[in-house]
Every structure is written in C-alpha cells, then in structure tokens.
C-alpha positions as CSV (number, residue, x, y, z in Angstrom):
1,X,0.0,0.0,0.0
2,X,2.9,2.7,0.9
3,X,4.6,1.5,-2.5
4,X,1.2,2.8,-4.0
5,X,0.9,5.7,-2.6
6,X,4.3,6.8,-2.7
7,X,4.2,6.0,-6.8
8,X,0.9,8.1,-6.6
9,X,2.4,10.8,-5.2
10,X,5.3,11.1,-7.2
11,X,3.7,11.3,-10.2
12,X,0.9,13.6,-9.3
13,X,4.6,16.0,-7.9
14,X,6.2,14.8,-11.4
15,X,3.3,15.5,-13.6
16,X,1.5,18.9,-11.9
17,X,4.3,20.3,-10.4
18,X,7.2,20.0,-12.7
19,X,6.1,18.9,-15.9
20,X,3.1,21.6,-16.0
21,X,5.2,24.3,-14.8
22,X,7.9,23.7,-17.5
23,X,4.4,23.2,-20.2
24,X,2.8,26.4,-19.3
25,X,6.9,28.3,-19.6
26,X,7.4,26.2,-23.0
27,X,3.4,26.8,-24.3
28,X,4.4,30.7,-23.8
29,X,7.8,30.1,-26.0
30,X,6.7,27.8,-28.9
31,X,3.4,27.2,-30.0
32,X,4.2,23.7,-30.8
33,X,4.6,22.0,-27.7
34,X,2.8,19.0,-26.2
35,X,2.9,18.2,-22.5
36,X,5.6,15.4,-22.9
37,X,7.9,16.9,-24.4
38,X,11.1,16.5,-22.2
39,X,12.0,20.2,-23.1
40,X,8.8,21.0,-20.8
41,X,10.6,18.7,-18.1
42,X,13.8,20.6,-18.2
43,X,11.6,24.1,-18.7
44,X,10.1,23.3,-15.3
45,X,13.1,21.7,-13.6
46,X,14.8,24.5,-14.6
47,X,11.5,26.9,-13.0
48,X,11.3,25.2,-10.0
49,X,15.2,25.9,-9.2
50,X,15.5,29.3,-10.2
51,X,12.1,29.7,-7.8
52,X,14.0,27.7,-5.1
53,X,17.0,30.1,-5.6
54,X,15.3,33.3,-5.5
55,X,13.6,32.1,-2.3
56,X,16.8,31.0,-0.3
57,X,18.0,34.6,-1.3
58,X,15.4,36.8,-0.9
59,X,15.0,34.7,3.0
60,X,19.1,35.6,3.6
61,X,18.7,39.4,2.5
62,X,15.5,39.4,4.6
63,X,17.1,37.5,7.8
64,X,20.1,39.7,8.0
C-alpha cells in the first residue's frame, strides 16, 4: 500500500508540479509543444530551481 501511494504521489509532484510548470513556460515560447515533451521537463526543472534560488536569497537578505 505505501509503495502505492508513494508512486501516486510522485507522479501527481512529477506531472503537476514540474512537468506543468515547464508546459505552461514552453506553451508561452513555442506554440508547438505538447505536455511530454522533455523540453517541458527541463523548462520546469529549470523553473522550480531558479524559484527555489530566489527564495533562499530573498529569506538571507530578509534574515540579516
């Protein structure tokens, strides 16, 4: 059952969270795009980190 639900959750992270982001960035770019492309994979990989980036940053110019 935890195998399950850890696949379950994966992929719903996987699909939503990465693979969307990286779609919606790429749909803006290129009109031809479909949702498994990997360049939407890398587009939201790529998203995710610069957001994870600008968030440690912003927190160490705030905490000082």
């Amino acid at each position: 059952m935890a195998r399950i639900a850890g696949r379950l959750l994966f992929e719903l992270f996987v699909e939503c969270m990465i693979r969307g982001a990286g779609y919606l960035l790429v749909r803006t770019l290129r009109i031809k795009a479909g949702p498994d492309d990997t360049i939407c994979v890398v587009a939201g990989l790529l998203f995710w980190t610069g957001i994870g980036i600008g968030s440690y940053v912003v927190y160490r110019a705030v905490s000082t």
